[in-house]
TIRO-183175 format. One record per residue (C-alpha): chain; x, y, z. Coordinates in steps of 0.001 Angstrom, whole numbers. Layout:
N
<rec><unit>A</unit><c1>X</c1><c2>Y</c2><c3>Z</c3></rec>
...
***
This chain:
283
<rec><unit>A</unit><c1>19487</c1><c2>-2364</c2><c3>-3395</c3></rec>
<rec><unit>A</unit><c1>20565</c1><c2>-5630</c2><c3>-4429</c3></rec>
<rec><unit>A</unit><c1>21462</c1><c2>-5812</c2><c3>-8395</c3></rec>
<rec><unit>A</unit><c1>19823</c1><c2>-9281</c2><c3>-8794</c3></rec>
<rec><unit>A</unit><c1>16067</c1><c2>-7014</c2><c3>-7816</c3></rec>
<rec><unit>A</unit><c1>14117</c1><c2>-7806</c2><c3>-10837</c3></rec>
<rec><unit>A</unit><c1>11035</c1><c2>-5565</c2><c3>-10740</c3></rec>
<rec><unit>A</unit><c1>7637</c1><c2>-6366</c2><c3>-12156</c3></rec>
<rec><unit>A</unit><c1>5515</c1><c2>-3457</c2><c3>-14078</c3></rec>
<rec><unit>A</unit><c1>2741</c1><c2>-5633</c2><c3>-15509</c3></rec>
<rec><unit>A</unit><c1>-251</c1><c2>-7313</c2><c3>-14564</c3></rec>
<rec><unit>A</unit><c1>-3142</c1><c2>-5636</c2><c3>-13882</c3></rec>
<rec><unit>A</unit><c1>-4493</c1><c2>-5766</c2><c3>-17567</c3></rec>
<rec><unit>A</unit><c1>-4660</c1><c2>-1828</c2><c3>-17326</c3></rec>
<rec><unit>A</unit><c1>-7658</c1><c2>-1421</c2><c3>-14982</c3></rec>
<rec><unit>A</unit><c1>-7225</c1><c2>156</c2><c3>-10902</c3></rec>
<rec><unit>A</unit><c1>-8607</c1><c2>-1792</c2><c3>-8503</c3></rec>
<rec><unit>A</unit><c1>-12141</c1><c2>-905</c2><c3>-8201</c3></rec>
<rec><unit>A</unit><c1>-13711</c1><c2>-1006</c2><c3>-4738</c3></rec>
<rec><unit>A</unit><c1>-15131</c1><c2>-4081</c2><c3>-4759</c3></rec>
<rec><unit>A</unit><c1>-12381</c1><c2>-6434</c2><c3>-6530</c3></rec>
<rec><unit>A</unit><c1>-11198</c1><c2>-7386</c2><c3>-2984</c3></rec>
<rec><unit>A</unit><c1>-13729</c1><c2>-8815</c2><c3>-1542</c3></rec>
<rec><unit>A</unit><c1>-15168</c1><c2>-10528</c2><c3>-4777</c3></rec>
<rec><unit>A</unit><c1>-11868</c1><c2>-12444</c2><c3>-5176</c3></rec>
<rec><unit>A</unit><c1>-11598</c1><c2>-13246</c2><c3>-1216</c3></rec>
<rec><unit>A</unit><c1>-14905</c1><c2>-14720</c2><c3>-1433</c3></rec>
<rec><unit>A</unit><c1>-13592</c1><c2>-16261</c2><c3>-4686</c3></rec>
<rec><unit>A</unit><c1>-10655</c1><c2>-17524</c2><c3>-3535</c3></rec>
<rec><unit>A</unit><c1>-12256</c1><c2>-18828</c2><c3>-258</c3></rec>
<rec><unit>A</unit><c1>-14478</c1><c2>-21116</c2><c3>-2167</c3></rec>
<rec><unit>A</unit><c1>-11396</c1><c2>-23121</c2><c3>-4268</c3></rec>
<rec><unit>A</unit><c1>-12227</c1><c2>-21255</c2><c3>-7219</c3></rec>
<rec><unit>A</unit><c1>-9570</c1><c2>-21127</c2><c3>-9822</c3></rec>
<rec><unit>A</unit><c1>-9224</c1><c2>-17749</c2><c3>-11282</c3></rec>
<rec><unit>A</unit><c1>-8074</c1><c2>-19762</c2><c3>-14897</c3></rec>
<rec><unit>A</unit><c1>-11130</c1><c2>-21573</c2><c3>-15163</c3></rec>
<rec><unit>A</unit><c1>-13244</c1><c2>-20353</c2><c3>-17688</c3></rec>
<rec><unit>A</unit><c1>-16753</c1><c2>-20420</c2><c3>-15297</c3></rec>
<rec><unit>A</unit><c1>-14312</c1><c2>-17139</c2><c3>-13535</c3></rec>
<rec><unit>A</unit><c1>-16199</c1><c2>-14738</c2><c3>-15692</c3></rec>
<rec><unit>A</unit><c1>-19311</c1><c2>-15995</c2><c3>-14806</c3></rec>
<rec><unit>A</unit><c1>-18682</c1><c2>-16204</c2><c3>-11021</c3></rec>
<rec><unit>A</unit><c1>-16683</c1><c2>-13013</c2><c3>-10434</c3></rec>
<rec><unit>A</unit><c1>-19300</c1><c2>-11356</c2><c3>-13251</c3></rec>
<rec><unit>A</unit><c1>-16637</c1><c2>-9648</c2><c3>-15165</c3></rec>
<rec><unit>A</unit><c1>-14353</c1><c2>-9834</c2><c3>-18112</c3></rec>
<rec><unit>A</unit><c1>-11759</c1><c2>-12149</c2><c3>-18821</c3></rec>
<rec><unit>A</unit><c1>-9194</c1><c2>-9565</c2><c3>-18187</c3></rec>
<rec><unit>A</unit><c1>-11031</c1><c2>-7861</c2><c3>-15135</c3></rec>
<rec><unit>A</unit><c1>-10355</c1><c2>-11644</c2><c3>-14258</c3></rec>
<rec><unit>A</unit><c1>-7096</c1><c2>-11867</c2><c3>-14702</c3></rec>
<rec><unit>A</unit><c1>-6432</c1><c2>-8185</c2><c3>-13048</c3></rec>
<rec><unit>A</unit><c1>-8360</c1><c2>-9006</c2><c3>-9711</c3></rec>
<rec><unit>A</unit><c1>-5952</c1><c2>-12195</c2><c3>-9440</c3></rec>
<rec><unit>A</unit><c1>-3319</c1><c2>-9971</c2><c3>-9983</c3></rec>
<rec><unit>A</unit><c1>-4663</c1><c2>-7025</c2><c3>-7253</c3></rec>
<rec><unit>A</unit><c1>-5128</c1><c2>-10057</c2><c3>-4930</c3></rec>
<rec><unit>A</unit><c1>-1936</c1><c2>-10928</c2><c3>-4850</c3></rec>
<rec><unit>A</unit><c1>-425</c1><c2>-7198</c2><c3>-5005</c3></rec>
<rec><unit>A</unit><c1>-2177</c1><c2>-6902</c2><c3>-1729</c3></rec>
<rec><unit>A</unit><c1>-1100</c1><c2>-9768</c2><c3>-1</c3></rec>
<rec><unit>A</unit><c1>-4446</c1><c2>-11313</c2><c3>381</c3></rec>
<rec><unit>A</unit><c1>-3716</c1><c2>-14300</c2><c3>-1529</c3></rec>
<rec><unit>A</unit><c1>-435</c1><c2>-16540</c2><c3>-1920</c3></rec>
<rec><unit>A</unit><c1>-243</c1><c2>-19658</c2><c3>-3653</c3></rec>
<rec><unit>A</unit><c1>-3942</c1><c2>-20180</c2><c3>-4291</c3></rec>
<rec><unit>A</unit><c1>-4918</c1><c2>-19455</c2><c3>-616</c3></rec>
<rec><unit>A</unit><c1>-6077</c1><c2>-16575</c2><c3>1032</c3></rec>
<rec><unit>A</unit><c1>-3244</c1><c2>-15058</c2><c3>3605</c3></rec>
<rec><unit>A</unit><c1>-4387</c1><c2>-14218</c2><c3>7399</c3></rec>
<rec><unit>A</unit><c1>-4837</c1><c2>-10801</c2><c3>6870</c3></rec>
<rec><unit>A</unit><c1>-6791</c1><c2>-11587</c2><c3>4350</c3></rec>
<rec><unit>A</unit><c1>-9330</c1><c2>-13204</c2><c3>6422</c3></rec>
<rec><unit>A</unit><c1>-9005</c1><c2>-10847</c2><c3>9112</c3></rec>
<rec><unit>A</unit><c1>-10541</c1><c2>-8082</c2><c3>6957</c3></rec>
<rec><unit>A</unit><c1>-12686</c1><c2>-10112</c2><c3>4559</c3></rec>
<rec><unit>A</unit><c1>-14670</c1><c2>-13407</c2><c3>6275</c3></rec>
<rec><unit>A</unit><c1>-17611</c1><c2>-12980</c2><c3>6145</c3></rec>
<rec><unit>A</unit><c1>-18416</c1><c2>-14379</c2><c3>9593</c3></rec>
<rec><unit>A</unit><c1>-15809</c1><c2>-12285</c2><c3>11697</c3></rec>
<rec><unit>A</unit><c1>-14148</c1><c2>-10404</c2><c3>9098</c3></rec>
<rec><unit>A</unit><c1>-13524</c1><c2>-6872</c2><c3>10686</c3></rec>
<rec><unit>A</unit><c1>-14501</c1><c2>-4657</c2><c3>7452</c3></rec>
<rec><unit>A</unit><c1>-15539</c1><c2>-6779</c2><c3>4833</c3></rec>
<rec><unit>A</unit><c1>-16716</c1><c2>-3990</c2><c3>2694</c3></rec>
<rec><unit>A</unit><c1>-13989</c1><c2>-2115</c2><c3>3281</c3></rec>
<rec><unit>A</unit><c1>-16034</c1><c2>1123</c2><c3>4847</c3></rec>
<rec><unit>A</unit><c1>-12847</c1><c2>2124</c2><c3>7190</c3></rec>
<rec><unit>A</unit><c1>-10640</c1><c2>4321</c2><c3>6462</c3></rec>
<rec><unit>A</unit><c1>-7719</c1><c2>2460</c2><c3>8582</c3></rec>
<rec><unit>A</unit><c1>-8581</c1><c2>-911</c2><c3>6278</c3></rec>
<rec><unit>A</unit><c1>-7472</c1><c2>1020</c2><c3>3506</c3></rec>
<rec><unit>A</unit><c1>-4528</c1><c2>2494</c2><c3>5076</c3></rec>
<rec><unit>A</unit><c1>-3845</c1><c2>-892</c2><c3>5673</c3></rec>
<rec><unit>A</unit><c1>-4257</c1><c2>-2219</c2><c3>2157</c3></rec>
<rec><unit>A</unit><c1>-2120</c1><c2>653</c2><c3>1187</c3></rec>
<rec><unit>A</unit><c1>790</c1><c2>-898</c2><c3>3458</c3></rec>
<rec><unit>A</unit><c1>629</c1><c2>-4340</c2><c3>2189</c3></rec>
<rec><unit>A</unit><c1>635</c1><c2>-3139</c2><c3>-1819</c3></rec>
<rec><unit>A</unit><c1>3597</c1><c2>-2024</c2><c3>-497</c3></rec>
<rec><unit>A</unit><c1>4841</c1><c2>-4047</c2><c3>1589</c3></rec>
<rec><unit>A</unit><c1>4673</c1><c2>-6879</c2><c3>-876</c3></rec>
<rec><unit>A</unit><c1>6472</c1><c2>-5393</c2><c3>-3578</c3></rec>
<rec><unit>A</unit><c1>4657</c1><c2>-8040</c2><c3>-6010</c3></rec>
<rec><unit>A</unit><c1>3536</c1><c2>-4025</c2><c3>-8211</c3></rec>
<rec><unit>A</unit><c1>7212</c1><c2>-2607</c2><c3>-7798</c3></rec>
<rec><unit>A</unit><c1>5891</c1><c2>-86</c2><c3>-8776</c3></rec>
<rec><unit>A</unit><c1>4615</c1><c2>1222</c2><c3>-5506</c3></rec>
<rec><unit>A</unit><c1>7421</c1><c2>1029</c2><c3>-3491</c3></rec>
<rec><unit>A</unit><c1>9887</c1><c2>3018</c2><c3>-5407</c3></rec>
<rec><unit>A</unit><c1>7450</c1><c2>5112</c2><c3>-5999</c3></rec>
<rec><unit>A</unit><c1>5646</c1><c2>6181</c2><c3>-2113</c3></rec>
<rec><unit>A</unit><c1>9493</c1><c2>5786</c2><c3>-523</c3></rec>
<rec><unit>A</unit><c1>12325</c1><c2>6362</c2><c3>-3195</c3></rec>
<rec><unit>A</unit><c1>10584</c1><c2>8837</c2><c3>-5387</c3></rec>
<rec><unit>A</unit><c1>9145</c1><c2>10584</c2><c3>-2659</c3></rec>
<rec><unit>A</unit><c1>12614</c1><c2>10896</c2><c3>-783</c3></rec>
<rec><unit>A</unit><c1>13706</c1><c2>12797</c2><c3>-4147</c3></rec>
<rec><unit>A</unit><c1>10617</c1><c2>14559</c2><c3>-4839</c3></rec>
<rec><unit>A</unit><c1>8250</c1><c2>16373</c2><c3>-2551</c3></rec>
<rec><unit>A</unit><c1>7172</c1><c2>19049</c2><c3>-4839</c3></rec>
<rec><unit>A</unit><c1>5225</c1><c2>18923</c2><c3>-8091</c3></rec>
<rec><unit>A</unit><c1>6502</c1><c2>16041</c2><c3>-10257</c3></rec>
<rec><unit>A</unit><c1>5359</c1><c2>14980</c2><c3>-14090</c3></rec>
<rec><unit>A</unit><c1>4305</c1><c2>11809</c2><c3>-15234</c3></rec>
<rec><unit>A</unit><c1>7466</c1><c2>11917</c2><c3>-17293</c3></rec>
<rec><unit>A</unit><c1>9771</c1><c2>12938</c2><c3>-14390</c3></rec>
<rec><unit>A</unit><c1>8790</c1><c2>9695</c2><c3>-12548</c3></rec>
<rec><unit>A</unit><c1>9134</c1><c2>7670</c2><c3>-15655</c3></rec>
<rec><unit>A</unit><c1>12348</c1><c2>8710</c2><c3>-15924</c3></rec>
<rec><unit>A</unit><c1>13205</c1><c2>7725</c2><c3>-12664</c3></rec>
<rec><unit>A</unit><c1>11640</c1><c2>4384</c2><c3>-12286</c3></rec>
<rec><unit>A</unit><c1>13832</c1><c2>3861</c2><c3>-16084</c3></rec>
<rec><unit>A</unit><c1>16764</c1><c2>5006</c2><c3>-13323</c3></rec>
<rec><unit>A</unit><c1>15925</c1><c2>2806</c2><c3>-10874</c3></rec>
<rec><unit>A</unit><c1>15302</c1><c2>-522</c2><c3>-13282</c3></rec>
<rec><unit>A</unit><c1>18941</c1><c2>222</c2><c3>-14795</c3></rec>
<rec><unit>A</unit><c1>20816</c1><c2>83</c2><c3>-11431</c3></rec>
<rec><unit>A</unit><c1>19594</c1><c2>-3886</c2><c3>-11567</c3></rec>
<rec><unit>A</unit><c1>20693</c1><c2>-6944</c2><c3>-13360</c3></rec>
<rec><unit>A</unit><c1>17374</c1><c2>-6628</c2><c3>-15286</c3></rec>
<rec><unit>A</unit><c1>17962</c1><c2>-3328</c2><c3>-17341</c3></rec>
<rec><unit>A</unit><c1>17432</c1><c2>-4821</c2><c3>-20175</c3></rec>
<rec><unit>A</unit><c1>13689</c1><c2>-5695</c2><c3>-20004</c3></rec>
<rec><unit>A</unit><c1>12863</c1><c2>-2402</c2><c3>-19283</c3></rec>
<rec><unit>A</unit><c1>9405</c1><c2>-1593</c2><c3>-21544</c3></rec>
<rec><unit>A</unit><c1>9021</c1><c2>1654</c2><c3>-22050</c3></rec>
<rec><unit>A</unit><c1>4923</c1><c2>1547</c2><c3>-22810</c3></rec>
<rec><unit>A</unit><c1>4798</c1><c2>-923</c2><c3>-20453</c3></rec>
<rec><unit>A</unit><c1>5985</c1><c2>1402</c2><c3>-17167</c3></rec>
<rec><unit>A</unit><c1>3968</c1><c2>4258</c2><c3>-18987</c3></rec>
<rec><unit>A</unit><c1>863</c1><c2>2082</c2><c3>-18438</c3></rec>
<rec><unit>A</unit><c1>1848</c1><c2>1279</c2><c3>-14823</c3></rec>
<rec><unit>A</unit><c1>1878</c1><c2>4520</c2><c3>-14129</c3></rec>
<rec><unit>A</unit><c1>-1295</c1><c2>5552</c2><c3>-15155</c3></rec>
<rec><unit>A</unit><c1>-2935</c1><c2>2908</c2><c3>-13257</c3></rec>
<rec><unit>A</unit><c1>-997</c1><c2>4154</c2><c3>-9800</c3></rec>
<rec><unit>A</unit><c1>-2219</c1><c2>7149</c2><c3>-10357</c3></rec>
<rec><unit>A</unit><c1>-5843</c1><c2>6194</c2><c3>-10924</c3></rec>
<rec><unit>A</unit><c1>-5399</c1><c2>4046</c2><c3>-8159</c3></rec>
<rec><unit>A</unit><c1>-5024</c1><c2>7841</c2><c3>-5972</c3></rec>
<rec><unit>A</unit><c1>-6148</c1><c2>10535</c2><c3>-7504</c3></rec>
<rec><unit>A</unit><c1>-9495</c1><c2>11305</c2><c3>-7574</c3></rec>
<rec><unit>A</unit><c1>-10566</c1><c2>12628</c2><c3>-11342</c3></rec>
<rec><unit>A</unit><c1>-10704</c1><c2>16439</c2><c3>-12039</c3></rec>
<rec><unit>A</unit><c1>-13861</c1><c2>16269</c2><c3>-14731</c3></rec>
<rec><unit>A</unit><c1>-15182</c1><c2>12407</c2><c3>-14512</c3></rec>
<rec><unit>A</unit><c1>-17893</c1><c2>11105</c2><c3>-16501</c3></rec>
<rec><unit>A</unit><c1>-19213</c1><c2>8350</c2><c3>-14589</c3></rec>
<rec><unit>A</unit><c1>-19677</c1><c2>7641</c2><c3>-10901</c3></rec>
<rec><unit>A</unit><c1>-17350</c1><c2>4203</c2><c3>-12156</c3></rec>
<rec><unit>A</unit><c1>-14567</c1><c2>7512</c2><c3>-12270</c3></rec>
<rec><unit>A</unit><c1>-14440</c1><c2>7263</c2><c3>-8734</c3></rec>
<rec><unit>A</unit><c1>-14493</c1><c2>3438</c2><c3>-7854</c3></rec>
<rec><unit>A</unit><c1>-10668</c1><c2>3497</c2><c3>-7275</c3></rec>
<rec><unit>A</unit><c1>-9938</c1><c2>1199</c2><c3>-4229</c3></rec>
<rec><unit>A</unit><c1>-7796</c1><c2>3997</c2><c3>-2302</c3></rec>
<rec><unit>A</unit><c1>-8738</c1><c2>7218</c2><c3>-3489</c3></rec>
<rec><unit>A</unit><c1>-10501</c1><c2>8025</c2><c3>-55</c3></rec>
<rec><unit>A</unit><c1>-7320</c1><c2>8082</c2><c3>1174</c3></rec>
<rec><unit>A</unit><c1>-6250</c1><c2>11285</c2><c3>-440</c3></rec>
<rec><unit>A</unit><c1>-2601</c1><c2>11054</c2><c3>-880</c3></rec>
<rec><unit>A</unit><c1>-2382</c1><c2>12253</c2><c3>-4391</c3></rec>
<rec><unit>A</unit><c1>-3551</c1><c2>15423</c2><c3>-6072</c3></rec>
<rec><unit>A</unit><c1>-3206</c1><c2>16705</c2><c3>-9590</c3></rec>
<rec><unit>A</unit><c1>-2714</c1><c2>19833</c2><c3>-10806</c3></rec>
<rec><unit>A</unit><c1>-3133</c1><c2>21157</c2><c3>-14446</c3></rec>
<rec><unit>A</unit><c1>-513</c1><c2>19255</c2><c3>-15535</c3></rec>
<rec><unit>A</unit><c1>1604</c1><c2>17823</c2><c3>-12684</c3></rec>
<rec><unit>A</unit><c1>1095</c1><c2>15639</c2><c3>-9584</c3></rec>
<rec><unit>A</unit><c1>1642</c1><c2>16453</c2><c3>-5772</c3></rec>
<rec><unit>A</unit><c1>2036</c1><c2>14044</c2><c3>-2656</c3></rec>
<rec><unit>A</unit><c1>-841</c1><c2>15542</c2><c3>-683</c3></rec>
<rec><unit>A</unit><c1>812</c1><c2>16301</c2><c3>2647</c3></rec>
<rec><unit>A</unit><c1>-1391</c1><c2>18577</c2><c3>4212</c3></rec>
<rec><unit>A</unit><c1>-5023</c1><c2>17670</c2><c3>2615</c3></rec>
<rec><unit>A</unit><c1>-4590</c1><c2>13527</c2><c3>2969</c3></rec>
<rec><unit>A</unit><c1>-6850</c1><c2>12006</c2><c3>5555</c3></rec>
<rec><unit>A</unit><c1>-4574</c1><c2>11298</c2><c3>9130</c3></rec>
<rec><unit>A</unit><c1>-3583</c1><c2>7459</c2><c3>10069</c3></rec>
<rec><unit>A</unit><c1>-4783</c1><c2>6211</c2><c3>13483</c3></rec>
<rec><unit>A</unit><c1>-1843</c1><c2>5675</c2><c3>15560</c3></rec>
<rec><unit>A</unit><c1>-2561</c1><c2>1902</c2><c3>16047</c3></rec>
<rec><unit>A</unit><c1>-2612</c1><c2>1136</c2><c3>11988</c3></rec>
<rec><unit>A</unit><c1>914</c1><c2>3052</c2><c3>11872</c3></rec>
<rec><unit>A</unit><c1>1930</c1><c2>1018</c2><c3>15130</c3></rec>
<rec><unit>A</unit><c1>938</c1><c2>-2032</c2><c3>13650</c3></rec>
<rec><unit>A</unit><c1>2807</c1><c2>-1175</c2><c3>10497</c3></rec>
<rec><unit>A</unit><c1>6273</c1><c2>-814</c2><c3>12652</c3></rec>
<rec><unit>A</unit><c1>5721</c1><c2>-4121</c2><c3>14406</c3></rec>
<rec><unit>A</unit><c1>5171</c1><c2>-5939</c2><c3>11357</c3></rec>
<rec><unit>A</unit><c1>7947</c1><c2>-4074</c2><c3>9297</c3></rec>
<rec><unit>A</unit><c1>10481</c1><c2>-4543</c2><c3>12303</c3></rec>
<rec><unit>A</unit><c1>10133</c1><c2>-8687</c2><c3>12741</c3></rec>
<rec><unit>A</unit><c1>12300</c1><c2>-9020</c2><c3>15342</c3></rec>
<rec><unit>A</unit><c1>14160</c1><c2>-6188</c2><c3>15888</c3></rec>
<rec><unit>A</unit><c1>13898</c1><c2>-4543</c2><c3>19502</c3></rec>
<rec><unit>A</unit><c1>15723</c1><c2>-1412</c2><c3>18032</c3></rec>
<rec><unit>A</unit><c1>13953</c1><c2>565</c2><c3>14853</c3></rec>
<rec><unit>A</unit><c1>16297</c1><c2>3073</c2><c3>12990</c3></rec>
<rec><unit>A</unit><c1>14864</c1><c2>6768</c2><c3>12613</c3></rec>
<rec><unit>A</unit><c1>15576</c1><c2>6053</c2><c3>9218</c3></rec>
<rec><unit>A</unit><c1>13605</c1><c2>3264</c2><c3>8977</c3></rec>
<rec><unit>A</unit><c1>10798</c1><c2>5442</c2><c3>11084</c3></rec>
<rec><unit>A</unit><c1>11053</c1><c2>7531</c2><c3>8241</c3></rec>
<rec><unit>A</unit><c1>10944</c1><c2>5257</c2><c3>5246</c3></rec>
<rec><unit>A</unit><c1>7756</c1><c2>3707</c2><c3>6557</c3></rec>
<rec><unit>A</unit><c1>6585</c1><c2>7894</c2><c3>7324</c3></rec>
<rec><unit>A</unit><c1>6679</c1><c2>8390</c2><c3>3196</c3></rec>
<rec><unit>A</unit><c1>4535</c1><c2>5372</c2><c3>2965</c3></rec>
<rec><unit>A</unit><c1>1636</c1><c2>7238</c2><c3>4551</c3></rec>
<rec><unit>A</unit><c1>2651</c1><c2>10655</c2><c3>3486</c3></rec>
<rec><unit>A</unit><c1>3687</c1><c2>11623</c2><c3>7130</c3></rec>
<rec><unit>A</unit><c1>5622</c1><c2>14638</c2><c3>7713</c3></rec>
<rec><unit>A</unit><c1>8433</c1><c2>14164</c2><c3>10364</c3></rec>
<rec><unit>A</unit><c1>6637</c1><c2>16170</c2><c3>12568</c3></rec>
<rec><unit>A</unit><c1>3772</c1><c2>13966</c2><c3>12333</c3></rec>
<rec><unit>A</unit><c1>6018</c1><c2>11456</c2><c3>12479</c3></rec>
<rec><unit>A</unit><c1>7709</c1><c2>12577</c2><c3>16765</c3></rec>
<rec><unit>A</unit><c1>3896</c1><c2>13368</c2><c3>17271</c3></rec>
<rec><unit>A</unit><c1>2861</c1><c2>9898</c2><c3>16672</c3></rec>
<rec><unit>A</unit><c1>5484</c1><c2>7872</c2><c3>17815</c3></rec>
<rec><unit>A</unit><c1>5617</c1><c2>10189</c2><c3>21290</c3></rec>
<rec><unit>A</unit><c1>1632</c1><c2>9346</c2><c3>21332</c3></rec>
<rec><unit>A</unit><c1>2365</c1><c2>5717</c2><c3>21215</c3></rec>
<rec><unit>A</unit><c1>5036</c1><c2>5836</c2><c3>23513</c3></rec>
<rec><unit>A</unit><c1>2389</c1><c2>7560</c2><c3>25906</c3></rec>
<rec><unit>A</unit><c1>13</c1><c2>5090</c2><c3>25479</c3></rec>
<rec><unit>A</unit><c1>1888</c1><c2>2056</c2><c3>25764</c3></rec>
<rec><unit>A</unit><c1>5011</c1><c2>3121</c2><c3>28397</c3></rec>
<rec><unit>A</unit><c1>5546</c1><c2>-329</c2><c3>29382</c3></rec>
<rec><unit>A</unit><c1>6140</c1><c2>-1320</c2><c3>25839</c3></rec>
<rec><unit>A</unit><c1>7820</c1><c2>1504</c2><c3>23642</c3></rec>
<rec><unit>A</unit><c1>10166</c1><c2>4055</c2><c3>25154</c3></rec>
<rec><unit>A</unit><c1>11579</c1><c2>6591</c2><c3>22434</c3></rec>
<rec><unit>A</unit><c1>15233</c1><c2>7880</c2><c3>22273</c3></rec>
<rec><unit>A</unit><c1>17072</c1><c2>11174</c2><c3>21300</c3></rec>
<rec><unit>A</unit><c1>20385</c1><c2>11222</c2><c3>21997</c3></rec>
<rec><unit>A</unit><c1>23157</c1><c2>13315</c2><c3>20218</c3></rec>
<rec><unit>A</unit><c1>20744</c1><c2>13311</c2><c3>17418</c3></rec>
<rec><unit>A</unit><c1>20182</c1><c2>9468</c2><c3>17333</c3></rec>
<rec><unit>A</unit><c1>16508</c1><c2>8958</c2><c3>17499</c3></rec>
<rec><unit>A</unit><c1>15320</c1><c2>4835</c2><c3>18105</c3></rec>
<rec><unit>A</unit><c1>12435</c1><c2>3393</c2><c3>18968</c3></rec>
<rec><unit>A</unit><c1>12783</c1><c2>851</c2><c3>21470</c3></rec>
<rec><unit>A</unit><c1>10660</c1><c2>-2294</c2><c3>21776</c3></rec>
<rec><unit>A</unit><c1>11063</c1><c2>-3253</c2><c3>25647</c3></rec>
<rec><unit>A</unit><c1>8021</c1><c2>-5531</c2><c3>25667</c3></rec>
<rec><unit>A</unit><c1>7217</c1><c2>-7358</c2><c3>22701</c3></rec>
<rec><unit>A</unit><c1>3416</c1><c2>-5991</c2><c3>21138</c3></rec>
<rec><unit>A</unit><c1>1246</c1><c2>-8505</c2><c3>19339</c3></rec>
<rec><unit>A</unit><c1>226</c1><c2>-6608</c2><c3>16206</c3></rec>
<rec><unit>A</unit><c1>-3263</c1><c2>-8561</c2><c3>15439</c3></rec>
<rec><unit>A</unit><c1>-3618</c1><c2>-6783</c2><c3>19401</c3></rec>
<rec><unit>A</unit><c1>-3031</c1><c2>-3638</c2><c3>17794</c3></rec>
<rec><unit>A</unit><c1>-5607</c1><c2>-4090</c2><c3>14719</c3></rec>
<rec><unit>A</unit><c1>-8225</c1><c2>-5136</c2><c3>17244</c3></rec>
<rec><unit>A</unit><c1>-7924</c1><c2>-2435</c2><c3>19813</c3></rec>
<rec><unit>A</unit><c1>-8684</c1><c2>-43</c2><c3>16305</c3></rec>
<rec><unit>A</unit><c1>-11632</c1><c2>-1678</c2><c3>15020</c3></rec>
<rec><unit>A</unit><c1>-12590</c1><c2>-2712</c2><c3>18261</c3></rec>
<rec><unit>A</unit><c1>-13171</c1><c2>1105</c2><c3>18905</c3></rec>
***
């Protein structure tokens, strides 16, 4: 890590991203709407902070830089040839999951599905992981913004943002974004990475995920195989099976290596990832 990493731990305004934030602020977005304006409340028919925190979840998943809605954005969301506009696949939000990720914009996420989990596969408190991300923020440049309350609140929105409520009082209890996904269970008083009981990834998502992570690379790292296996929750096991499966599938493309205990993935042909995304939905 690079000491001049500043990481962010605000911006949602406290709330999770419900279910339907996505698609309101594509739609919003699409249109040259300006999320400041003060006719936002009215159009996205919420609060002024549910305004500012669907901004904020629009650009934590990648679907919006700079005032303008990203491709992948439109790829899931357009109305006219968007491929899950209402986000009723499971691989969408496996994909969503990647790119809160991926961006890093919630640092949050990051350290917390790949360096946390490399440390901490059992049960962990909300206090352990505070204590770590306080870790993590001191190894920077930046160690001196660190906000206690603030990083207390972040947490508690990740974990709304996974795990599904115990006793719940509404149905709006369960309108988290990417609780479907089932990567996070709680026990009396601890939290679990949920292994065993999450819901799999389609091998095309996860191949998609490598192509994009990679760039240009022709050679991915084990290690970096790995990283991108915490992201999803993958054992290594599930890991080989996957990667063997692709390299099944596509044998003119992928061809996997194991020698003297180096594992690589090689890229002999180069795979268009969009390819990849429509060979899943197109199923």
């Amino acid at each position: 890590m690079d000491n001049k990493t500043r990481y962010t731990f605000s911006g949602h305004e406290s709330f999770y991203c419900k279910s339907l934030w996505l698609k309101k602020g594509y739609d919003f977005v699409s249109k040259n709407k300006d999320f400041n304006a003060p006719e936002a409340v009215i159009e996205l028919g919420v609060g002024k902070n549910m305004v500012s925190s669907i901004r904020f979840w629009m650009r934590a998943f990648g679907l919006v830089v700079d005032n303008n809605v990203t491709s992948i954005a439109d790829y899931i969301f357009n109305n006219t040839n968007g491929k899950d506009p209402f986000v009723e696949d499971l691989g969408t939000l496996w994909l969503l999951h990647y790119y809160l990720i991926k961006t890093e914009l919630a640092s949050i996420y990051k350290l917390f599905f790949v360096d946390f989990h490399k440390e901490k596969n059992g049960e962990f408190s909300r206090e352990q992981l505070q204590l770590f991300l306080k870790r993590k923020n001191a190894e920077t440049d930046y160690a001196h913004l660190y906000n206690e309350n603030t990083v207390k609140r972040d947490i508690g929105v990740l974990l709304q943002n996974y795990v599904t409520p115990q006793q719940s009082k509404s149905n709006e209890d369960y309108s988290a974004l990417l609780l479907d996904l089932n990567l996070l269970k709680q026990t009396e008083k601890h939290y679990y990475f949920n292994i065993k009981g999450k819901n799999g990834i389609n091998p095309e998502i996860f191949l998609y995920a490598i192509i994009d992570d990679k760039q240009q690379n022709q050679i991915v790292s084990f290690d970096k195989l790995m990283d991108l296996a915490l992201i999803f929750c993958m054992t290594k096991t599930e890991l080989i099976d996957t990667i063997l499966f692709l390299v099944e599938e596509y044998p003119e493309s992928l061809r996997y290596t194991d020698d003297g205990g180096i594992k690589q993935l090689f890229f002999i042909k180069e795979i268009n990832k969009i390819e990849m995304l429509n060979k899943y939905y197109n199923k």
